[in-house]
N, CA, C and O atoms as CSV, one atom per row, in Angstrom:
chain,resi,resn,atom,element,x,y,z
A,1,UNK,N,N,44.079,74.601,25.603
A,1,UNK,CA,C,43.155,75.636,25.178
A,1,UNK,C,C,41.844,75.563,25.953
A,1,UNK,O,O,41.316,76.586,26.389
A,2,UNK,N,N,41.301,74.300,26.129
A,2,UNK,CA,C,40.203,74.002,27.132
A,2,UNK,C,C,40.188,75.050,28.369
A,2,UNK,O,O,39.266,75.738,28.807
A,3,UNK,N,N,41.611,74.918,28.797
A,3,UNK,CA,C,41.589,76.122,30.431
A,3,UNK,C,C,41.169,77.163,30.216
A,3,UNK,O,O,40.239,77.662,30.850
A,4,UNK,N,N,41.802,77.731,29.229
A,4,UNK,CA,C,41.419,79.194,28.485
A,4,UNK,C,C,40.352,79.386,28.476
A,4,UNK,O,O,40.043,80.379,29.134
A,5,UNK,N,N,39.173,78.631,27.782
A,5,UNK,CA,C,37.633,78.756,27.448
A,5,UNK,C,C,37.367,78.979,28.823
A,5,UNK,O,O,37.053,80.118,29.166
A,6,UNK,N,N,37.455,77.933,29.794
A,6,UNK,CA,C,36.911,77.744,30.932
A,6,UNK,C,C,37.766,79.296,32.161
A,6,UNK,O,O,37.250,79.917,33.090
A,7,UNK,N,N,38.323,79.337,31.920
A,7,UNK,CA,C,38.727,80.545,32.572
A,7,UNK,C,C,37.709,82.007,31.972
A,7,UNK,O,O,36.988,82.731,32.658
A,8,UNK,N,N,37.902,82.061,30.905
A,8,UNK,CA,C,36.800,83.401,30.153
A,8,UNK,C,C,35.077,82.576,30.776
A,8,UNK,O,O,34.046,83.235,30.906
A,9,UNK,N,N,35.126,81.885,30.908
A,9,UNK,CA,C,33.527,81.496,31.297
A,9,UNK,C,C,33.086,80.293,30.108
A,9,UNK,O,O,32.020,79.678,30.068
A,10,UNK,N,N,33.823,80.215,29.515
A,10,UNK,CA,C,33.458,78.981,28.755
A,10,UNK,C,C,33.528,79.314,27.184
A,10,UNK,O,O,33.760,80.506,26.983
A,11,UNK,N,N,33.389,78.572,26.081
A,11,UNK,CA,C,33.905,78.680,24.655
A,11,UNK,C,C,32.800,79.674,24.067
A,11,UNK,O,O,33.243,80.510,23.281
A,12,UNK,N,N,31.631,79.705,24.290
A,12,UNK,CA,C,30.530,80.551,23.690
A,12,UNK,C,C,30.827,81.896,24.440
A,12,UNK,O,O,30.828,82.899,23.727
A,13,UNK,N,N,31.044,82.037,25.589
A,13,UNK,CA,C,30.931,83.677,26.243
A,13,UNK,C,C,32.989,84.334,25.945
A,13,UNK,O,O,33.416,85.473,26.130
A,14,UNK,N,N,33.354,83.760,25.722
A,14,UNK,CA,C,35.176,83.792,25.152
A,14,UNK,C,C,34.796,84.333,23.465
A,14,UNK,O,O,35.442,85.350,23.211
A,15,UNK,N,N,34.099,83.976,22.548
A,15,UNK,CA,C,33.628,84.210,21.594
A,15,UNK,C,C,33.004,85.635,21.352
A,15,UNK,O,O,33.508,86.526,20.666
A,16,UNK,N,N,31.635,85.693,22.146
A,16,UNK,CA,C,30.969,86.624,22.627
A,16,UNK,C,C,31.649,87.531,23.012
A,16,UNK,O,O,31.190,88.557,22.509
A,17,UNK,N,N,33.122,87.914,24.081
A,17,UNK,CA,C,33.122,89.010,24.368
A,17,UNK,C,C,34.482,89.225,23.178
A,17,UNK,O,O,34.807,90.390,22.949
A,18,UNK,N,N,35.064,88.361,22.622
A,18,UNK,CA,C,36.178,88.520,21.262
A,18,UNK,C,C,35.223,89.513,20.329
A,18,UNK,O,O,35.826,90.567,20.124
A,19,UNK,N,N,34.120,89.492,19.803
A,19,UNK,CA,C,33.098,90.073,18.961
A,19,UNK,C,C,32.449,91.083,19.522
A,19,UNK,O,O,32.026,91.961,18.770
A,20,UNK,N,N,32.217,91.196,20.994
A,20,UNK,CA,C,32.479,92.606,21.562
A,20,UNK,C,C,33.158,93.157,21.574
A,20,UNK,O,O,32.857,94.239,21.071
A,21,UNK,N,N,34.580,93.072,22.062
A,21,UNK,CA,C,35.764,94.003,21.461
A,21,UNK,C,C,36.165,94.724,20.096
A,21,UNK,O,O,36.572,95.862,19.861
A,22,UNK,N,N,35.906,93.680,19.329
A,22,UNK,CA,C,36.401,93.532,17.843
A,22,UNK,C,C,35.139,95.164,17.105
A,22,UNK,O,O,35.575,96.062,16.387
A,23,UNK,N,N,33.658,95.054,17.586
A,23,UNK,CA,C,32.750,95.406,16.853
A,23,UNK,C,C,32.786,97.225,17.687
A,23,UNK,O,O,32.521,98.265,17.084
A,24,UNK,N,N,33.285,97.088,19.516
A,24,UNK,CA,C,33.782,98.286,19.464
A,24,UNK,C,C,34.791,98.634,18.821
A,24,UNK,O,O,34.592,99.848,18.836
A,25,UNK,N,N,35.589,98.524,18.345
A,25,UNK,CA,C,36.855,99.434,17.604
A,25,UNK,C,C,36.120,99.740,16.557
A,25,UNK,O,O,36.489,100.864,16.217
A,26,UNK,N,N,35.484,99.459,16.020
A,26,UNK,CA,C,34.327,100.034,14.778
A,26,UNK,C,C,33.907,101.171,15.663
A,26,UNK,O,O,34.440,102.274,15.546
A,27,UNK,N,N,33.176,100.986,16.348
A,27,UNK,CA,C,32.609,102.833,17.497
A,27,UNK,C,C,33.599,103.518,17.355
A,27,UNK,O,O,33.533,104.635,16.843
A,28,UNK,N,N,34.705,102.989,17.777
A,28,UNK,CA,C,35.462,103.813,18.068
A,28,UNK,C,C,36.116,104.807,17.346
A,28,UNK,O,O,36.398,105.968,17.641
A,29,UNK,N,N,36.326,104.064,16.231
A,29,UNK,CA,C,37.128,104.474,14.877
A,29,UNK,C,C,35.735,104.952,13.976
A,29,UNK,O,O,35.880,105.135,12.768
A,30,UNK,N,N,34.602,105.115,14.505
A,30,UNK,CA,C,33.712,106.181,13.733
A,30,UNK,C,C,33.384,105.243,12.694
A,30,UNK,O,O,32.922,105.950,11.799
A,31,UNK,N,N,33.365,104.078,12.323
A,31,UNK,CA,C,32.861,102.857,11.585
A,31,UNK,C,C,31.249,102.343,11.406
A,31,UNK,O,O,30.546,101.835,10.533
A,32,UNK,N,N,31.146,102.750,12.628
A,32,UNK,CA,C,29.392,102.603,12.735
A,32,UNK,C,C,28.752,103.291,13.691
A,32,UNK,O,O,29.459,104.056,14.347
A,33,UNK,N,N,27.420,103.221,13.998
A,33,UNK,CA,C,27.331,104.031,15.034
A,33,UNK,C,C,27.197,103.379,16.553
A,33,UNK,O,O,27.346,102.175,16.763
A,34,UNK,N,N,26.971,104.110,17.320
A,34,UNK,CA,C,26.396,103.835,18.638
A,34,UNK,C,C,24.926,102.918,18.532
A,34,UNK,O,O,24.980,101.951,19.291
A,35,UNK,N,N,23.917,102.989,17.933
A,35,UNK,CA,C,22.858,102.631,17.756
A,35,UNK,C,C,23.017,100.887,17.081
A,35,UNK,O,O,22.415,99.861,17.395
A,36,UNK,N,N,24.190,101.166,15.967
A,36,UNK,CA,C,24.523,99.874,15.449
A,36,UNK,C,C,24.447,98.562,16.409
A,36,UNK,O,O,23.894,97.504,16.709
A,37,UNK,N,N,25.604,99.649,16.665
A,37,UNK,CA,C,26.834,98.514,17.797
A,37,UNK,C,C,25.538,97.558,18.698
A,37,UNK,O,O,25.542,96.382,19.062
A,38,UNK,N,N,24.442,98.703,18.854
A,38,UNK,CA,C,23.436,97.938,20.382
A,38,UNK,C,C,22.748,96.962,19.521
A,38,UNK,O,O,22.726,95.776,19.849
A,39,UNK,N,N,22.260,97.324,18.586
A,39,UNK,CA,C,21.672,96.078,18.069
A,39,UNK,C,C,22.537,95.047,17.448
A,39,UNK,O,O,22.116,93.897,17.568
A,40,UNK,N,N,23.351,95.162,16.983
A,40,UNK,CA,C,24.310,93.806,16.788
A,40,UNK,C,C,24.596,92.889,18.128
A,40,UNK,O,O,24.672,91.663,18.199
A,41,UNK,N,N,24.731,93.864,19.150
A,41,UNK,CA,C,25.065,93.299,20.639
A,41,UNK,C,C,23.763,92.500,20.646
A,41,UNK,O,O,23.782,91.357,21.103
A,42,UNK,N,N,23.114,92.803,20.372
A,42,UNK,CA,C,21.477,92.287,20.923
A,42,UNK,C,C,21.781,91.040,19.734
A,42,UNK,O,O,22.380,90.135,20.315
A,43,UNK,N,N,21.680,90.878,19.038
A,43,UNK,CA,C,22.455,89.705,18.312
A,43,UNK,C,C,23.083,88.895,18.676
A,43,UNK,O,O,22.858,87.685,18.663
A,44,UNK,N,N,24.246,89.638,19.176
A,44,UNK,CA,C,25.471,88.909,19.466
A,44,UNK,C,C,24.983,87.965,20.892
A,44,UNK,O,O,25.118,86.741,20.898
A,45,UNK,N,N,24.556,88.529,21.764
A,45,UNK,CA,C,24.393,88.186,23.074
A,45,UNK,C,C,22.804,87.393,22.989
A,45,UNK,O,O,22.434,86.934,24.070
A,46,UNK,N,N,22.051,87.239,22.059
A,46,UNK,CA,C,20.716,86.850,21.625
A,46,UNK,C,C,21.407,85.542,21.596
A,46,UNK,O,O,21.049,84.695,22.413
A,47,UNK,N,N,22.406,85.258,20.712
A,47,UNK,CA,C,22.720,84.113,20.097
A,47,UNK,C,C,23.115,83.119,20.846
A,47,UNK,O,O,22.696,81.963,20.781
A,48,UNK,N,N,24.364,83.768,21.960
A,48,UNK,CA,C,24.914,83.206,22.486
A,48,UNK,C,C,23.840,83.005,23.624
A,48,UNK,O,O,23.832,81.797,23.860
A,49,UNK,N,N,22.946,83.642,24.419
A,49,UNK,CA,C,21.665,83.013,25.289
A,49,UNK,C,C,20.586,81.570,24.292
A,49,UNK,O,O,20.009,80.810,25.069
A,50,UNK,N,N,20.488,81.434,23.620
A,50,UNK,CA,C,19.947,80.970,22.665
A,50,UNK,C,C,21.127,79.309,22.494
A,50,UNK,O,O,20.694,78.157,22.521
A,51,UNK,N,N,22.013,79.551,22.396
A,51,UNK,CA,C,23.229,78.543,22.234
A,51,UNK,C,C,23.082,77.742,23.655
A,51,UNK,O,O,22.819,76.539,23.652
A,52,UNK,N,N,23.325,78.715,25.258
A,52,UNK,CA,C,23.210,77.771,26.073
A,52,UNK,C,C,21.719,76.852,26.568
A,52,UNK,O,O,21.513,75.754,27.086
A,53,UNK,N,N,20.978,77.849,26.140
A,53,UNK,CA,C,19.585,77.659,26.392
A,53,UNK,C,C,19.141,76.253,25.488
A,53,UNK,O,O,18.209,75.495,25.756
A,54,UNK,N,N,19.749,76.189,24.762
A,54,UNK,CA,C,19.866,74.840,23.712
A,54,UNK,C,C,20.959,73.469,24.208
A,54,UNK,O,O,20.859,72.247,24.096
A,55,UNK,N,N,21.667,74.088,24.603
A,55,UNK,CA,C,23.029,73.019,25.224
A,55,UNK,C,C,22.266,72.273,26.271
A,55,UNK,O,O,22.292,71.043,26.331
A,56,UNK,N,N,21.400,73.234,27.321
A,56,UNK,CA,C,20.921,72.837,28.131
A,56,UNK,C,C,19.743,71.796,28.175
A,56,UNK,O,O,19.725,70.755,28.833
A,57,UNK,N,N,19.097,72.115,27.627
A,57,UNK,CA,C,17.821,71.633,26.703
A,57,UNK,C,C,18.084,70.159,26.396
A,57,UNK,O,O,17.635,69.146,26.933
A,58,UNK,N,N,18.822,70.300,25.523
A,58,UNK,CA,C,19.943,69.012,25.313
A,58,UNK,C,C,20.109,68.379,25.851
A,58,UNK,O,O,19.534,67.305,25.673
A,59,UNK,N,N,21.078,68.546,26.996
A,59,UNK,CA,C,21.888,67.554,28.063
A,59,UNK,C,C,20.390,67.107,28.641
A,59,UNK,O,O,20.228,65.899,28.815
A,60,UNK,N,N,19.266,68.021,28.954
A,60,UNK,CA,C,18.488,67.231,30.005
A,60,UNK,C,C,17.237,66.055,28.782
A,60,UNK,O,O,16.739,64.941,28.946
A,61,UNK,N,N,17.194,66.822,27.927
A,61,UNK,CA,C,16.567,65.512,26.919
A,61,UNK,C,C,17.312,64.293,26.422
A,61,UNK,O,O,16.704,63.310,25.999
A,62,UNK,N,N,18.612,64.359,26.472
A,62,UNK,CA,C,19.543,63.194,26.332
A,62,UNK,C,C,19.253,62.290,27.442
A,62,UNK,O,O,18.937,61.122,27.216
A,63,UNK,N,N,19.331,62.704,28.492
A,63,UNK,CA,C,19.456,62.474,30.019
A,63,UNK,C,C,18.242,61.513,29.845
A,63,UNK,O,O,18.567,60.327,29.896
A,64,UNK,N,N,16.968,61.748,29.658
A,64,UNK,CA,C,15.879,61.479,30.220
A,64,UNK,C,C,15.341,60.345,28.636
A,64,UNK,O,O,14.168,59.997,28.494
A,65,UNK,N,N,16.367,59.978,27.714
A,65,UNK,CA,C,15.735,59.156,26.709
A,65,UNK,C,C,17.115,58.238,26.839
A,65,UNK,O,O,17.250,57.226,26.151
């Protein structure tokens, strides 16, 4: 399963675009609107910048104690 993640770009952006797909078929199917969808994205993609931006953060404060 590891290849998988790493083939989509890794386990957080494999996630990210599963919850992009998933939240268009809501557009699509007239579920929510257009306006929704952008701010959930802004969420969605907030989170996941926020997740590596932290991973990163991480590895180099581990590193350096």
């Amino acid at each position: 399963m590891n290849n998988f993640y790493n083939f989509l770009g890794g386990r957080k952006l494999t996630f990210a675009l599963i919850v992009t797909l998933i939240s268009s078929v809501f557009v699509w199917f007239g579920k929510c609107s257009a306006a929704e969808w952008v701010d959930f994205m802004k969420w969605v993609f907030g989170i996941y910048a926020g997740g590596n931006v932290g991973e990163y953060f991480g590895k180099a404060f581990t590193k350096k104690a």
